[in-house]
N, C-alpha and C positions, 0 to 999 in steps of 0.2 A: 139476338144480336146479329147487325149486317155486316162482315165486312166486305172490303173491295180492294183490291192491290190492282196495281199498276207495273207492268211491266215494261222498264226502259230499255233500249239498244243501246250498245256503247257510242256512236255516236251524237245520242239522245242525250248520254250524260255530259258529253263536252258543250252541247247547246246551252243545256240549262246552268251548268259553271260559269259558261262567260258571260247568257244573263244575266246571273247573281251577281256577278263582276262588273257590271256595268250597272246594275240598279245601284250597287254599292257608289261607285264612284261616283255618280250621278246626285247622288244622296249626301256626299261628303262635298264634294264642288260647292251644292247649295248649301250649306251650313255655313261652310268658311266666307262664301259670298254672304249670307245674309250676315254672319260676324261683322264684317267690316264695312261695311255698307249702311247699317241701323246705325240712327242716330241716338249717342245717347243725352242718355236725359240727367238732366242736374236741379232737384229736388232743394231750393235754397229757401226756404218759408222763415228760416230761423236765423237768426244771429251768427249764431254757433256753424251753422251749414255755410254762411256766406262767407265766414273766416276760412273756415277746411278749405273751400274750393282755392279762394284766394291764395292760401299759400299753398295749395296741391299745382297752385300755377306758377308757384316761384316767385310771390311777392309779400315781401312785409309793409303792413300796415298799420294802422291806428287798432285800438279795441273797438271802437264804434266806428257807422258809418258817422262822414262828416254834413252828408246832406242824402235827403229822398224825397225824391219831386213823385208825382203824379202825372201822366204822360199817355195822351192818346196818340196812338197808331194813326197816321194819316190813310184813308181810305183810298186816295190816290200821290202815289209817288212822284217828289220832284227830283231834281236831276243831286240834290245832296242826299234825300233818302236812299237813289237809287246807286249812288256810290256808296253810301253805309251799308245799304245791304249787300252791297259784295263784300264787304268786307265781312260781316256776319255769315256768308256764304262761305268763305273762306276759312272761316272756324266751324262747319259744322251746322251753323245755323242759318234760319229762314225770315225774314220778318212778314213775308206774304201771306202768311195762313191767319195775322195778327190784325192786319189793318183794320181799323177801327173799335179795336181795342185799345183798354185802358191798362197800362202797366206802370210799373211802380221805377225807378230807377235810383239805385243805390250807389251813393258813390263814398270811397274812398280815400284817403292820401295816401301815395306809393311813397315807403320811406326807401327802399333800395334799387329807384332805377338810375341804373350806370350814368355817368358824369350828371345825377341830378339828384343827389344823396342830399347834396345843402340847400337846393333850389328849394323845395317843398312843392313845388307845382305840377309835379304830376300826380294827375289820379285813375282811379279805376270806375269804371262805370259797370251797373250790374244792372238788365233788363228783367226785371223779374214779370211772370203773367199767371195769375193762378199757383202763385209757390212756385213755379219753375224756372229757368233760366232761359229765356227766347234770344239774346244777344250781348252784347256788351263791349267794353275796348279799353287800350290805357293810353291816354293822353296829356299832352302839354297841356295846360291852363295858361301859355303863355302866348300872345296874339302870334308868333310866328312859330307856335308848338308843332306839334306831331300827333298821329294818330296811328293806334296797330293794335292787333285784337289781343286775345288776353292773354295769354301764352309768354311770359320772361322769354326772350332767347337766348339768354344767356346764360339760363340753365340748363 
């Protein structure tokens, strides 16, 4: 059997402490950055998954969707895609990595958004691409409505 020791100086050991100390923090920085920085991912294939999210965002709905179209990705953006995608920018998502894809889009009736409880006209639109959720928004159905991503604010 071989062995081999190493023999430190004591100013040799405060080197390699604040080393450590710095590979550490260095270590922890990056974790917390890639934490909040990763996009995450919303797994909607089912029924069931598209209700959870729905109310995990502070809206009640119908049990079913009310409508799902079929929906390609324009391969080049006009100046209303390229307002919609900031707004899907704005929640976290991207539609550029999509273009030319075919998604599926799921919508809704929002039975509690605020002064439009008795209207019926707002809904919720879900982008799904391969089971997942690439975008989406809750809007007026009414010619002078509104648009805003999917998030209640007021909860």
């Amino acid at each position: 059997m071989f062995i081999k020791t190493i023999k430190l100086k004591k100013p040799n050991y405060l080197a390699a402490a604040l080393v450590a100390a710095i590979v550490c923090l260095v270590v922890i920085v990056g974790l917390t950055a890639y934490k909040f920085t990763r996009k995450k991912s919303y797994e909607l294939g089912s029924e069931q998954q598209r209700q959870e999210f729905i109310k995990e965002m502070g809206w009640e709905t119908e049990k079913e969707f009310s409508d799902c179209k079929k929906v390609t990705i324009p391969q080049e953006f006009n100046e209303v895609y390229e307002s919609y995608n900031e707004l899907q920018k704005q929640q976290g998502f991207d539609l550029t990595p999509y273009k030319g894809k075919e998604c599926d889009i799921y919508t809704y009736k929002i039975n509690n958004y605020k002064d439009h409880e008795d209207k019926g006209d707002v809904v919720c639109n879900l982008m799904i691409c391969d089971n997942k959720l690439i975008g989406g928004d809750v809007c007026s159905t009414q010619l002078d409505g509104f648009m805003q991503g999917l998030k209640n604010k007021d909860k």
